[in-house]
SEDREN-528060 format. One record per atom (N, C-alpha, C): residue number from 1; residue in three letters; atom name; x, y, z. Coordinates in Angstrom, 1 decimal. Layout:
{NUM, ala, CA, {X, Y, Z}}
...
// end
This chain:
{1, unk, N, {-2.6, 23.6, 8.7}}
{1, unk, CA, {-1.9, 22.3, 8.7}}
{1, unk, C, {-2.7, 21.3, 7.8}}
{2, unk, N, {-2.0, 20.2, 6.9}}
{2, unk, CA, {-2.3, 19.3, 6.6}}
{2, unk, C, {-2.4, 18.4, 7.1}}
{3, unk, N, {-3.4, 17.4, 6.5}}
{3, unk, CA, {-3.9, 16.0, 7.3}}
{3, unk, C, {-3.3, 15.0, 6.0}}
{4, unk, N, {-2.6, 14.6, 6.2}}
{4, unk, CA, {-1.6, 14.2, 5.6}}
{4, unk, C, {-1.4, 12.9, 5.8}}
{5, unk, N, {-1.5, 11.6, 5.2}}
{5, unk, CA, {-1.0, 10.0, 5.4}}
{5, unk, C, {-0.2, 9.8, 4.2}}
{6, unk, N, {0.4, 8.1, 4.5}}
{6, unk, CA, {1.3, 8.0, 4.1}}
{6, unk, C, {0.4, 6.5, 3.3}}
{7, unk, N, {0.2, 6.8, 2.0}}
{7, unk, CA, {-0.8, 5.8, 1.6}}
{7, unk, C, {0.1, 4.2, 1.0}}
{8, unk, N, {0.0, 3.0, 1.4}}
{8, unk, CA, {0.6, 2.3, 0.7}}
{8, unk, C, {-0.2, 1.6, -0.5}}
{9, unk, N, {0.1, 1.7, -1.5}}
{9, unk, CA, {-0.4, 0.9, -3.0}}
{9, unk, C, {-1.0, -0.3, -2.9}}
{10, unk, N, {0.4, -1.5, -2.1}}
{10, unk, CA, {0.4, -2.3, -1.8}}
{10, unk, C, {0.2, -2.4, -0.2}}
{11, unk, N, {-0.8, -3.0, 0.7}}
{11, unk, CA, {-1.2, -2.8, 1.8}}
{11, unk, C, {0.1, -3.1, 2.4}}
{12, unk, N, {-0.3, -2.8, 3.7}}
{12, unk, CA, {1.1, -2.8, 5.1}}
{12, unk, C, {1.3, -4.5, 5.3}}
{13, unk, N, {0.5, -5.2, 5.1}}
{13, unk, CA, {0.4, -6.7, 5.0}}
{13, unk, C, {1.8, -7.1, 4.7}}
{14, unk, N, {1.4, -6.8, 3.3}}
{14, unk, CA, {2.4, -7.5, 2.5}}
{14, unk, C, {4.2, -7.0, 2.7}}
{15, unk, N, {4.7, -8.1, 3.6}}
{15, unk, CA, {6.1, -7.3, 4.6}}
{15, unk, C, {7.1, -7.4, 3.1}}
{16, unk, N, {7.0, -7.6, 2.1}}
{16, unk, CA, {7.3, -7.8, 1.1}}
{16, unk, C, {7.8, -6.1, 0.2}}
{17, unk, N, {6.8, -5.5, 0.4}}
{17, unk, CA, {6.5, -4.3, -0.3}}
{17, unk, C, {6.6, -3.0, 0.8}}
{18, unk, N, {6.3, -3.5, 2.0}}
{18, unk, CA, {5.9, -3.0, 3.2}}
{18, unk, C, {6.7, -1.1, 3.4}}
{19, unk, N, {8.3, -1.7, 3.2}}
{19, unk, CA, {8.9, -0.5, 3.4}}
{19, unk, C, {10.1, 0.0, 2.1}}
{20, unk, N, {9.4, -0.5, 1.1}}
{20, unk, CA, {9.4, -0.1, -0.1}}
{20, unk, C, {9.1, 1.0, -0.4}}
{21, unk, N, {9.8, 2.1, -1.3}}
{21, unk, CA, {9.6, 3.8, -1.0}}
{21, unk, C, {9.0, 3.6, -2.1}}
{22, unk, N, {8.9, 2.7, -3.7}}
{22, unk, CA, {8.0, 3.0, -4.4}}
{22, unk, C, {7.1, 2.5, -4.4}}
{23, unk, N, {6.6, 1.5, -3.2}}
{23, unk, CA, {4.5, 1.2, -2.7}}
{23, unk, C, {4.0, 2.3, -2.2}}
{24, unk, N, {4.6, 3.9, -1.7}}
{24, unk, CA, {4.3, 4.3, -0.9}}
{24, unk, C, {3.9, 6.0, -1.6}}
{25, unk, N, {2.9, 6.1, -1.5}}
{25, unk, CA, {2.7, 7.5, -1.5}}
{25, unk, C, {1.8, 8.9, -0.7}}
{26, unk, N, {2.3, 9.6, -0.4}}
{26, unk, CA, {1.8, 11.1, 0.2}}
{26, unk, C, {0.7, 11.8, 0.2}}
{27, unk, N, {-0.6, 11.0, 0.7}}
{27, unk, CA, {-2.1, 11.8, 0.4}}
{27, unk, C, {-2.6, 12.2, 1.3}}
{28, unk, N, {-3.3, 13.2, 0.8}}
{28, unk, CA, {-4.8, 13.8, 2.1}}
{28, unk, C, {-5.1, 12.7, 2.5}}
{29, unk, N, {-5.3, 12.4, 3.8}}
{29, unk, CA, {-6.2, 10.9, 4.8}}
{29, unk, C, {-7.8, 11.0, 4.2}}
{30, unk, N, {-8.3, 12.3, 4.0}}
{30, unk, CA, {-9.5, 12.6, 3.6}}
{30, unk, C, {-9.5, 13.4, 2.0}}
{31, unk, N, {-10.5, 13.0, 1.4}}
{31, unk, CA, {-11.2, 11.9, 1.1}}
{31, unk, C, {-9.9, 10.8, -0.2}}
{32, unk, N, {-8.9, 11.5, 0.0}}
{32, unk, CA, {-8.0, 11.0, -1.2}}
{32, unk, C, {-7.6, 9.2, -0.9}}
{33, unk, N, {-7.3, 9.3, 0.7}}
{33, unk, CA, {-6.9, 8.1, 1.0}}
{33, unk, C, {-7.6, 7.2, 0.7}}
{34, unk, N, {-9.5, 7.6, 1.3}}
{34, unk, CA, {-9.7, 6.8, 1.1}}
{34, unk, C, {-10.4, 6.1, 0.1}}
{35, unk, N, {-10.7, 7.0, -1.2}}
{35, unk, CA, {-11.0, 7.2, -2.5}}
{35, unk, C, {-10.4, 6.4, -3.0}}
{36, unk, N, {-8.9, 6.2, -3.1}}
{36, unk, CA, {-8.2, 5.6, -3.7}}
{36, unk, C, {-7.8, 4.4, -3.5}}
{37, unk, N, {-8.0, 4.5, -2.1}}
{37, unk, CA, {-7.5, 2.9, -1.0}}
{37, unk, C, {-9.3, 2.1, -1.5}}
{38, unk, N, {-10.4, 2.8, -2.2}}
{38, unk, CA, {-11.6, 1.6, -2.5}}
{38, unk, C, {-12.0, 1.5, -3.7}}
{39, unk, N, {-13.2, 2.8, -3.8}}
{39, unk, CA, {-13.9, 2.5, -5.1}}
{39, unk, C, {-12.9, 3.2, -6.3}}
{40, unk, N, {-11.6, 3.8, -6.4}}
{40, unk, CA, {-11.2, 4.4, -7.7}}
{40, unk, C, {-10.2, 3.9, -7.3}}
{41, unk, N, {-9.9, 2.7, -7.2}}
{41, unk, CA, {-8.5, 1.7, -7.1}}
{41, unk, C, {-7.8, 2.0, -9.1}}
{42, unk, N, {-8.8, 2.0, -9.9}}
{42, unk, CA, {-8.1, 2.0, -11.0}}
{42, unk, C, {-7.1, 3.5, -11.0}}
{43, unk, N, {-8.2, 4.3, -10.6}}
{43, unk, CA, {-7.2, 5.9, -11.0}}
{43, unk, C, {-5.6, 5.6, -9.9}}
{44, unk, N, {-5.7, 4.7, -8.8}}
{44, unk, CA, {-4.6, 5.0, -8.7}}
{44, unk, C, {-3.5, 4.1, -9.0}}
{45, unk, N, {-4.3, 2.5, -9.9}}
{45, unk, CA, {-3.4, 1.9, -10.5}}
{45, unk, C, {-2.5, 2.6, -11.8}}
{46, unk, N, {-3.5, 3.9, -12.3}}
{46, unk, CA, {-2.8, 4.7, -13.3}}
{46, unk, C, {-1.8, 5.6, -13.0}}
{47, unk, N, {-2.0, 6.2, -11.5}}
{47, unk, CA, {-1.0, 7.2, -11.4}}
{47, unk, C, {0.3, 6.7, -10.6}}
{48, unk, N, {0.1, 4.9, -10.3}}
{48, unk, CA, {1.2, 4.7, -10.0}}
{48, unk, C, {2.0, 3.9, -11.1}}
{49, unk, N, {1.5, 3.7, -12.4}}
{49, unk, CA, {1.9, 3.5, -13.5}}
{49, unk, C, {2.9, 4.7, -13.7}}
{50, unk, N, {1.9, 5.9, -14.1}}
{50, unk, CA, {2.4, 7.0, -14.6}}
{50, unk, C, {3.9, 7.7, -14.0}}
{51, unk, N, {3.7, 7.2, -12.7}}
{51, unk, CA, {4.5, 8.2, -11.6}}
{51, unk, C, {6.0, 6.5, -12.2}}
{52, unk, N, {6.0, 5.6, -11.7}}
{52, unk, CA, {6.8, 4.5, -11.9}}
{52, unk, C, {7.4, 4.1, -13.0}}
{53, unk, N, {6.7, 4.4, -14.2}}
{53, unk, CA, {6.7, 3.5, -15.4}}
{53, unk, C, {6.4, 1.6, -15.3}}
{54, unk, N, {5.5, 1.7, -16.4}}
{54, unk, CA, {5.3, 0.3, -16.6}}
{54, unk, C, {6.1, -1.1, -16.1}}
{55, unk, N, {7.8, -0.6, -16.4}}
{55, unk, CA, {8.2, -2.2, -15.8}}
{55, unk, C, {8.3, -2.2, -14.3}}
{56, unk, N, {8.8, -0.4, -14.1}}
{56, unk, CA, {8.7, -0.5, -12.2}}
{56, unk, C, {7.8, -1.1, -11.7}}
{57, unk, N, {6.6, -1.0, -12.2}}
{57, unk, CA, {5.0, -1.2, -11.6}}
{57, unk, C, {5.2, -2.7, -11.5}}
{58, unk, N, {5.5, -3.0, -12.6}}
{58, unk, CA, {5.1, -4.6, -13.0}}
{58, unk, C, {6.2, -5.3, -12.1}}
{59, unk, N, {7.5, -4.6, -11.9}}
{59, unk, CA, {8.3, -5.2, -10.7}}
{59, unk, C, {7.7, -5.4, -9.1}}
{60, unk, N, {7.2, -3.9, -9.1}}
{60, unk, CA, {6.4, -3.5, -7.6}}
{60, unk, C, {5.2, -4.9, -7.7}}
{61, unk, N, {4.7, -5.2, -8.1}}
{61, unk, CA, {3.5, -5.7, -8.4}}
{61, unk, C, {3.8, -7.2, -8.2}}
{62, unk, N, {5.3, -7.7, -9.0}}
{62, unk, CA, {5.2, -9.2, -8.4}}
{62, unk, C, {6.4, -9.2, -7.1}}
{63, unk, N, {6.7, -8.1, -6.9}}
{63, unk, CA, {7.6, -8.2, -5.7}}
{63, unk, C, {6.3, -8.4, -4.5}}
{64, unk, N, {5.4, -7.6, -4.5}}
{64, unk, CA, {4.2, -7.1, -3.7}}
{64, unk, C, {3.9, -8.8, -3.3}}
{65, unk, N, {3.7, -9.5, -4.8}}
{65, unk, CA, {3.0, -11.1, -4.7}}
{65, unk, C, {4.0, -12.0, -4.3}}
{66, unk, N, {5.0, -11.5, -3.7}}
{66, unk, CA, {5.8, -12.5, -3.3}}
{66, unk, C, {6.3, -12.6, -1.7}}
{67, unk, N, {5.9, -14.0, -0.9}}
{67, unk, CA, {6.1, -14.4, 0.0}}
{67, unk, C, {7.2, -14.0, 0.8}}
{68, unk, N, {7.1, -13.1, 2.0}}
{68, unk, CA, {8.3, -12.6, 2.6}}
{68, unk, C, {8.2, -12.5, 3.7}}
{69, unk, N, {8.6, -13.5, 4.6}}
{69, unk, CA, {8.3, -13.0, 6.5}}
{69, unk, C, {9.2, -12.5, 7.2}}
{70, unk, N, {8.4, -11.5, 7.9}}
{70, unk, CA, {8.9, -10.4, 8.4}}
{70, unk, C, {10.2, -11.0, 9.4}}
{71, unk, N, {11.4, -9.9, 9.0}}
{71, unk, CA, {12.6, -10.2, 9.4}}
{71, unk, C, {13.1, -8.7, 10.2}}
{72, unk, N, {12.3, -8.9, 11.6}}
{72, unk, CA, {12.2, -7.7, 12.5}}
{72, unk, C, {13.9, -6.8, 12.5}}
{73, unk, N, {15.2, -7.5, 12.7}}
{73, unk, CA, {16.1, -7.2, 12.7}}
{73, unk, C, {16.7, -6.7, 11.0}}
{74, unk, N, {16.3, -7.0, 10.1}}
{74, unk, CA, {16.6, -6.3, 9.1}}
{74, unk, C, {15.9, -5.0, 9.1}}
{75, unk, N, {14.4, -5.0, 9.0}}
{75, unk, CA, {13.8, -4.0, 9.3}}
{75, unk, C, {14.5, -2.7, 10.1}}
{76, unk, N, {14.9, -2.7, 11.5}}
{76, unk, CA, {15.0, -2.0, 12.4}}
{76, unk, C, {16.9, -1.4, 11.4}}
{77, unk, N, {17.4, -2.5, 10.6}}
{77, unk, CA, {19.1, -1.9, 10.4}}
{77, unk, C, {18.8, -0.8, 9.0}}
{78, unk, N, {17.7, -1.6, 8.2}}
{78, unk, CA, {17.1, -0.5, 7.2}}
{78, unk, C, {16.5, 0.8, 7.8}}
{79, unk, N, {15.7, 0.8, 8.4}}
{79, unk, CA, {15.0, 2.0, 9.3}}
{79, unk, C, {16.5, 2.8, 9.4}}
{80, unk, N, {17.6, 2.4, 10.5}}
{80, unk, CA, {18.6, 3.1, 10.5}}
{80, unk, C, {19.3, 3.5, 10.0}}
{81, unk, N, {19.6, 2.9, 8.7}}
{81, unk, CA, {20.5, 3.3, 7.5}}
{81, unk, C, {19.5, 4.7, 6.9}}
{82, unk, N, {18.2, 4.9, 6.6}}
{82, unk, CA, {17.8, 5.5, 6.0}}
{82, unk, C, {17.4, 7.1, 7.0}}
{83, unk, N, {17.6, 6.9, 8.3}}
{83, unk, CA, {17.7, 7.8, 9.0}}
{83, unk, C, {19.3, 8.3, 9.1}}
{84, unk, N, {20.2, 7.7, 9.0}}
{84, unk, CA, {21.4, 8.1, 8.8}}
{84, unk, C, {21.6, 8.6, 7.7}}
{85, unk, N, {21.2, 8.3, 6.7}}
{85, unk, CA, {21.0, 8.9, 5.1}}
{85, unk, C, {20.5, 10.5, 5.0}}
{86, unk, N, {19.5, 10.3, 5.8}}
{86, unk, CA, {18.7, 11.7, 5.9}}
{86, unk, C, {19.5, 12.8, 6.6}}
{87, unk, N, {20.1, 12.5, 7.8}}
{87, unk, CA, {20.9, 13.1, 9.1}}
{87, unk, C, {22.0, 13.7, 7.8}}
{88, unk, N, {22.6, 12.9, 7.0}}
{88, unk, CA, {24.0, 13.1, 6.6}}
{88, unk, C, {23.9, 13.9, 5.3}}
{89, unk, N, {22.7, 13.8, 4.6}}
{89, unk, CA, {22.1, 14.9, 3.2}}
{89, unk, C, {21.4, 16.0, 4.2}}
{90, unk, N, {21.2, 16.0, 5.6}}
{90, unk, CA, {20.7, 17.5, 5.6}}
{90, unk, C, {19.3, 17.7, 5.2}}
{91, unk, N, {18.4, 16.4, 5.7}}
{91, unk, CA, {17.0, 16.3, 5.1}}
{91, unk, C, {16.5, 16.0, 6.3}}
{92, unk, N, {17.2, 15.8, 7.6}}
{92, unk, CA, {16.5, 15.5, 9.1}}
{92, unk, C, {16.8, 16.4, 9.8}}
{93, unk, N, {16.2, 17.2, 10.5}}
{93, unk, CA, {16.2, 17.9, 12.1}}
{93, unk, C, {15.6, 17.2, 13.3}}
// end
């Protein structure tokens, strides 16, 4: 089995970016997470370049910088739309 997290680009802080599917990517907890979450922040400012393209990034980047307080009930109707999404493609058990 894998040890597997769910790394955000843009920290969980920022409710802005928070549950944004493109801040978010799929790494080993060890040592990838935390490699990339410190000292090699550039390699993964590149591969989220590479993976995004340049204007996505540069959208993700000032969306990230922008002031957003958390709106618990939108959250919880997004959460359920995207579980309903999954249930109805055949992507949830």
């Amino acid at each position: 089995m894998h040890n597997l997290g769910v790394s955000h680009y843009w920290g969980r802080s920022r409710e802005s970016t928070r549950y944004d599917l493109d801040n978010v990517t799929l790494l080993c907890n060890l040592p990838c997470h935390q490699r990339w979450g410190g000292e090699e922040r550039a390699e993964y400012t590149q591969y989220m370049i590479n993976r995004l393209g340049q204007e996505r990034f540069d959208l993700l980047t000032v969306w990230a910088n922008t002031y957003q307080k958390r709106d618990d009930a939108l959250v919880e109707m997004y959460l359920r739309q995207k579980i309903k999404e999954l249930e109805v493609g055949g992507r949830y058990d």
